[in-house]
Steps between C-alpha positions, in 0.01 A plus 500: 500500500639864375567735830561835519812659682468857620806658602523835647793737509551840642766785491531823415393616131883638481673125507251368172790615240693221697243285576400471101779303418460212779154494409574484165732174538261321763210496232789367216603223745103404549431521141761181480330307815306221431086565633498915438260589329470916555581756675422866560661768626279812694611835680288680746323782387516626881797395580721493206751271709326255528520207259232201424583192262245271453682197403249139366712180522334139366559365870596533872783303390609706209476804738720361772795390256482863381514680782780238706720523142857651589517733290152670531592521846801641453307803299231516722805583821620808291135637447435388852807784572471747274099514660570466883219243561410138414316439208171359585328186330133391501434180328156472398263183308205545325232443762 
């Protein structure tokens, strides 16, 4: 069954020109995983530092290989820096 990852980021509007580029190569390294299927990218209209991706993966399974793969989480430390604050993950299935 197909779930849907939220993940949640926030930091000042100022740090996105670095941010871009991390972002950039976590969605090229997910494009090559096995089980993605989309994701989307959204900014806060009221808080412009703020940062929602709505990722769909086929499984649970395909999710948790993603997000325990080395190298994601080696990009996912450096955002986790440049922003200050944990990035935050819902995992959601279709009800």
């Amino acid at each position: 069954m197909a779930i849907k990852v939220l993940i949640l980021r926030h930091g000042g509007s100022e740090c996105f020109e670095d941010l871009k580029p991390l972002l950039q190569r976590l969605r090229s390294l997910a494009l090559a995983q096995p089980g993605y299927v989309s994701g989307e990218t959204y900014c806060n209209i009221e808080d412009p530092g703020e940062y929602l991706v709505i990722s769909t993966w086929s499984s649970l399974e395909t999710w948790t290989t993603w997000h325990n793969h080395e190298e994601r989480a080696a990009v996912q430390d450096r955002i986790d820096a440049l922003l200050g604050e944990p990035t935050v993950y819902h995992v959601f299935q279709h009800a």
